[in-house]
N, C-alpha and C positions, 0 to 999 in steps of 0.2 A: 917371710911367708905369712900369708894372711890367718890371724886366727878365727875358726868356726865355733859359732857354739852350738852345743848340742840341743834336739831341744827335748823334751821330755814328751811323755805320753798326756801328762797332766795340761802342758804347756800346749799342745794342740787340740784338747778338749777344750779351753781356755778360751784360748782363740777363735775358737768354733761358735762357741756361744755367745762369745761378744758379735761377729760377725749376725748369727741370729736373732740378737737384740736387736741389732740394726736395724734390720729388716723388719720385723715386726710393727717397730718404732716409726719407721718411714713406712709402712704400708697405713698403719693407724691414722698417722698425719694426713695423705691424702685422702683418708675413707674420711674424715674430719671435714676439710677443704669442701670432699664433694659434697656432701651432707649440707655445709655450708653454702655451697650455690644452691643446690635445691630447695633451703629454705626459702633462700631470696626469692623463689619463684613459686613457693606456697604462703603469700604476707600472711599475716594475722588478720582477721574481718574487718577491722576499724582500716586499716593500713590499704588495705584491696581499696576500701569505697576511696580513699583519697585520692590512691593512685589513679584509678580508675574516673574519678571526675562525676559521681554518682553517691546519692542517698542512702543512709544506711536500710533506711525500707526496701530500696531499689533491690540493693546487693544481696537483702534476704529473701526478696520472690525472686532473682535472678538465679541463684543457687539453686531456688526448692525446684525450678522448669529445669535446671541440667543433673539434678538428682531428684527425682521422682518421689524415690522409696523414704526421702528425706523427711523427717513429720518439725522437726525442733534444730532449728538453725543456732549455732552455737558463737557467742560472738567473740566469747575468748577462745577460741582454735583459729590454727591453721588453716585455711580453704586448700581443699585437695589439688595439686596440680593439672588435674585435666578440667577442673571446673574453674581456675584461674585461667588457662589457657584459651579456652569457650570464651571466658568475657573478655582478656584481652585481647582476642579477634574480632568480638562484637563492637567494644568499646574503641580500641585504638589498634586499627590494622596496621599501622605503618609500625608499630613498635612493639605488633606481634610478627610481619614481616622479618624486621630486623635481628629477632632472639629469635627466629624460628626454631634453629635446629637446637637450642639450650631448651626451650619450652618441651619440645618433644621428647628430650631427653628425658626430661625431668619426669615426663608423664609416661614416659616408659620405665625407668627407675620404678615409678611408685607403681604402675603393674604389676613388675617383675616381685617387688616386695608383698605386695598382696596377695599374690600367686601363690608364693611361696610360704606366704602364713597360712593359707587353705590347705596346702599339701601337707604341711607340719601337723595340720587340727588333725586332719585326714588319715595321716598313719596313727597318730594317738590312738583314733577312735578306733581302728585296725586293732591295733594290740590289742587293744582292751576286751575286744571283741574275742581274736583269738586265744588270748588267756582266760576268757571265762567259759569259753565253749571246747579248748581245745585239752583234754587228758595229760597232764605230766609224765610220761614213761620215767619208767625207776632205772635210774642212772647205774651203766654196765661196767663191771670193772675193765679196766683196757689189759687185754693179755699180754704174754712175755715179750713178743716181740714188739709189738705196740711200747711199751714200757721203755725198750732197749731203743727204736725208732726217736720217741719225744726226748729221751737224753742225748742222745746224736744234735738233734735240731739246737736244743738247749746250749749245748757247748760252742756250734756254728757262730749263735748270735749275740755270744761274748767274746770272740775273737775280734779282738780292735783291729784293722787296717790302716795303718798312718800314712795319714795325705804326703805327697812326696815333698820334699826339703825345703825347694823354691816354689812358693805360693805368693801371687800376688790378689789382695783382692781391692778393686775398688768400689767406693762408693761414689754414688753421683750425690755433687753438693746440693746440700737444702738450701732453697732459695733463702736470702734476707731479710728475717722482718723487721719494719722499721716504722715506728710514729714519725710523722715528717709535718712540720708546718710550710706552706703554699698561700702568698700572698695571690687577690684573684687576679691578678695582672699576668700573674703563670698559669690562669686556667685554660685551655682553649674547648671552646665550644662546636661541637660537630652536633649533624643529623641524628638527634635521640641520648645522643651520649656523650660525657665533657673526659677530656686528657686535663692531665698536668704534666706540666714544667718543673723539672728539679736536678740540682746538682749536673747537670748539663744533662739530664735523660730524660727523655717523654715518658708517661706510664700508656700501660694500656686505655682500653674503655671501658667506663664504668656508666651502667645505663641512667641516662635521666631522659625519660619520656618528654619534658618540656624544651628539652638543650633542641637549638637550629645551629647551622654554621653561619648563618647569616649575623649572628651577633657578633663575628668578629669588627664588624663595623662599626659597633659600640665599644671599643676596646677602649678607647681616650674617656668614655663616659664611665666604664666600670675603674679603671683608674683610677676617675676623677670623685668617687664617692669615699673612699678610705673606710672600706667596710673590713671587718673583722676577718683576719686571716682564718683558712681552713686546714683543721687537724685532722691529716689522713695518714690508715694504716697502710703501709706500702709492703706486700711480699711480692717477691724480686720485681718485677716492675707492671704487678699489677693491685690495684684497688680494692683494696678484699672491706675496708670502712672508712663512713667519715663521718667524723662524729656529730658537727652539726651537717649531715644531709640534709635536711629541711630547707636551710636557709639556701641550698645549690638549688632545689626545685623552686623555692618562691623567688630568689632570684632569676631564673629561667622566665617564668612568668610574668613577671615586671619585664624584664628585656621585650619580649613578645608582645607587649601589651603597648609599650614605647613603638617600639620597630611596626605595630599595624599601625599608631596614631599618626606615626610619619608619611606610613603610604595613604593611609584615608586621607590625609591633609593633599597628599601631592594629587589625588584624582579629586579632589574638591569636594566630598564625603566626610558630614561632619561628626564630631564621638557623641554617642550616646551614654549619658552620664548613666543609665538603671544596667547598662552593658559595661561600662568600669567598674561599679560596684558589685557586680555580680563576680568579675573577672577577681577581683580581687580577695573575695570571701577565703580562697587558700593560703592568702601571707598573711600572715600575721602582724598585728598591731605592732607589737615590737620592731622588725626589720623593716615595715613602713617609717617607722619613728626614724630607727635608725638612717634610713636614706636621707631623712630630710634634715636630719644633723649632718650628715656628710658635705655638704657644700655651702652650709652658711655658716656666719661668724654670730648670727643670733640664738648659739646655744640654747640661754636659759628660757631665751622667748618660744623655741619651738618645744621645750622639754615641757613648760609652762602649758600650753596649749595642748600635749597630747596627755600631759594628765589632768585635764580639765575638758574632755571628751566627753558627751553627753553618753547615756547608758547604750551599748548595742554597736556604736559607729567606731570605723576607725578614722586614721590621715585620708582624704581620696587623694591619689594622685591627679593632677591637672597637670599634664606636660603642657606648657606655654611654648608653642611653636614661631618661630621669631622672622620672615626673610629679612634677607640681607642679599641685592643684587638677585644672583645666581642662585644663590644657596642659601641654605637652611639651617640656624640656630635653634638650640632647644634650650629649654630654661624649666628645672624642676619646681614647679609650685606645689601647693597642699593650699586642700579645702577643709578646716576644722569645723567639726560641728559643735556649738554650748548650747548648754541649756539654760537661762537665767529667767526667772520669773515665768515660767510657762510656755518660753518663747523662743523659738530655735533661731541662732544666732550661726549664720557661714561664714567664717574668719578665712581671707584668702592669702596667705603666707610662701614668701619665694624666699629661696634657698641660698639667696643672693645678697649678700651684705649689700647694708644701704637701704634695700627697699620697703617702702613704707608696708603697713599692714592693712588691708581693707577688710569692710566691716559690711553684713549683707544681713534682713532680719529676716525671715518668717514664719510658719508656723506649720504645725505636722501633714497640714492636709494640701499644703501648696510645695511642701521641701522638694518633692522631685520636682516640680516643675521652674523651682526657681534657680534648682542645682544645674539643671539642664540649660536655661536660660544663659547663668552664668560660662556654663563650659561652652557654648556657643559664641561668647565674647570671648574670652579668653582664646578660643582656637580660630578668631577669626583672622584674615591677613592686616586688619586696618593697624594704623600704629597710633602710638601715643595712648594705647589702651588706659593707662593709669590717671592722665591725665583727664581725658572725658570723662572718668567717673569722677575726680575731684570737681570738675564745671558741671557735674550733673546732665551731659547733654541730655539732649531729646531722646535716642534712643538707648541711652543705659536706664530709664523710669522702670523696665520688666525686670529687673534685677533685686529690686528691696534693698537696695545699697545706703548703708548708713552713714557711712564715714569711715576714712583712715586716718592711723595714730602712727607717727612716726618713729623711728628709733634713734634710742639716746641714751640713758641707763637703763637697766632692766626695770626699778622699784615706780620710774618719770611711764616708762611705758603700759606696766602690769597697770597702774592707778589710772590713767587714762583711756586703757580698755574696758574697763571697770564700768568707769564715769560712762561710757559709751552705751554699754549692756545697760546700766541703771536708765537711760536716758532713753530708749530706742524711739520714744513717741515723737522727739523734736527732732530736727533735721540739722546738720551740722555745715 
């Protein structure tokens, strides 16, 4: 015979209250969660102008036209969620589109919350009002039966009732939180928003304003870079952080910026070098570097050159676009800029083991126009581009082309660039 055990009165109070921890505990978690989406969708002022693709001047006369009564725009707060939602429909409709109903929320959330702190001022001010206006009546003794009544009630609501024998209770499981590293060959890129790949699960989406699905067709070129894997917080299979975020938007950006120079190139539409430099003001010097360490074997020569970047510039990218028959090779170069002797010096550097370095001089009042020059040769279809600038033809003379230094050691190379910059007046 099966024995039972009894269980106590203590033992079901016990019970009860763990059961009520529970609950508590997982109600707090999601009020946390949601709090936690809604910040996302209130950035901080600096965070908004980034996301947004606009000047911190812009983003503070933007604010004070969709707050009026506003006098001192604040640059360490939060922007209100219906004045972010204003400009992400002004700024980028397709990815206010897309978060619609989260944006709404959000700006309903923060109604609902401001409402309710009105109404809370509101009875304060009530009380207050009726305690200084309204007489204390002197308190009535309660007679016999009255007396006899409140001890009745009183006894009621100490009589325990014990929940019956068989009690099951469940709880639904908290999802898994998990730090996870995701090489980017496991990222996939959709319309505004990137998934990952893991342990054989997709996660959700986590919004990036810059992500296309068209980049899946860079998939062998992001591959092909061996850029630094990403550390993301994963609860149960969605995207709640990631810690370097930054580097998934100015990545997005570089993609897009590759993926237009292919289609300008295929309708015959050539890059405007003051329109890359502009494009590029969002990535940073660093993850430029980085890229252009990804596919060459001349490490020290490219580390060499981005810290010896004149003040202000970063790497420009020059995608070198290559036919071949049918189709279309791409080849990552960088344009550095130095400064030696007063005299701006554009070092044209491919990512490509083997390939020599070229050497372009000019000065602050002609740089756009000879960077443009340049990006005009470089994305043109003729071939043997390297070679005409070693023979000088006739039409590389618009370029200020100095000279290239080949590679061989780093100390035979660094000394020779050197010799090159000390020399710029004679012709090599």
């Amino acid at each position: 015979m099966k024995k039972t055990t009894k269980l106590t009165q203590q033992d079901w109070k016990d019970a009860l209250n763990s059961i009520k921890t529970n609950i508590v505990r997982e109600k707090e978690k999601k009020k946390a969660h949601q709090k936690e989406l809604e910040n996302e969708l209130r950035p901080y002022f600096n965070q908004a102008a980034y996301r947004l693709g606009i000047s911190h001047q812009q983003l503070a006369t933007e604010i004070k036209i969709f707050q009026p009564g506003l006098t001192d725009v604040r640059t360490d707060r939060r922007l209100k969620a219906s004045t972010y939602a204003k400009l992400i429909k002004k700024h980028n409709p397709a990815y206010y589109q897309l978060f619609e109903s989260k944006l709404k929320s959000a700006v309903k959330a923060e109604k609902e919350y401001f409402q309710k702190k009105k109404e809370s001022t509101l009875k304060l001010i009530t009380a207050d009002i009726k305690e200084t206006c309204v007489p204390i009546k002197a308190k009535r003794k309660p007679t016999k039966h009255e007396k006899r009544a409140n001890k009745r009630e009183q006894q009621k609501e100490k009589l325990v009732h014990p929940l019956p024998r068989e009690v099951s209770v469940r709880m639904a499981p908290l999802p898994i939180s998990q730090w996870i590293t995701v090489e980017w060959q496991d990222v996939l890129f959709e319309d505004f928003l990137i998934k990952v790949k893991y342990n054989g699960n997709l996660s959700h989406g986590y919004p990036v304003s810059e992500s296309r699905k068209s980049f899946r067709f860079l998939r062998n070129y992001i591959k092909s870079l061996r850029l630094t894997a990403l550390s993301i917080l994963l609860v149960g299979n969605e995207i709640r952080q990631i810690k370097n975020a930054e580097s998934v938007r100015e990545m997005a950006t570089l993609l897009r910026i590759k993926e237009q120079l292919i289609e300008d190139f295929q309708r015959g539409k050539p890059t405007t070098a003051v329109d890359m430099i502009e494009k590029i003001k969002s990535v940073s010097k660093h993850l430029l570097t980085q890229i252009a360490l990804a596919g060459t074997g001349e490490v020290m020569c490219i580390e060499y050159l981005a810290s010896q970047l004149a003040g202000g510039f970063k790497p420009i990218p020059a995608f070198e676009i290559i036919p071949s028959g049918n189709s279309l090779s791409t080849e990552d170069t960088f344009i550095f800029v130095l400064e030696r002797q007063s005299k701006l010096f554009l070092v044209w550097e491919s990512t490509v083991h083997g390939r020599a370095t070229y050497v372009f001089k000019t000065d602050t009042d002609s740089y756009l126009d000879v960077v443009q020059a340049i990006y005009d040769y470089i994305g043109s279809p003729r071939k043997a581009k390297r070679m005409s600038l070693r023979k000088r033809d006739a039409d590389t003379s618009n370029l200020g082309y100095d000279g290239y230094v080949t590679h061989s050691t780093f100390n035979h190379w660094q000394q020779k660039l050197e010799i090159s910059f000390s020399q710029h007046s004679e012709n090599h």
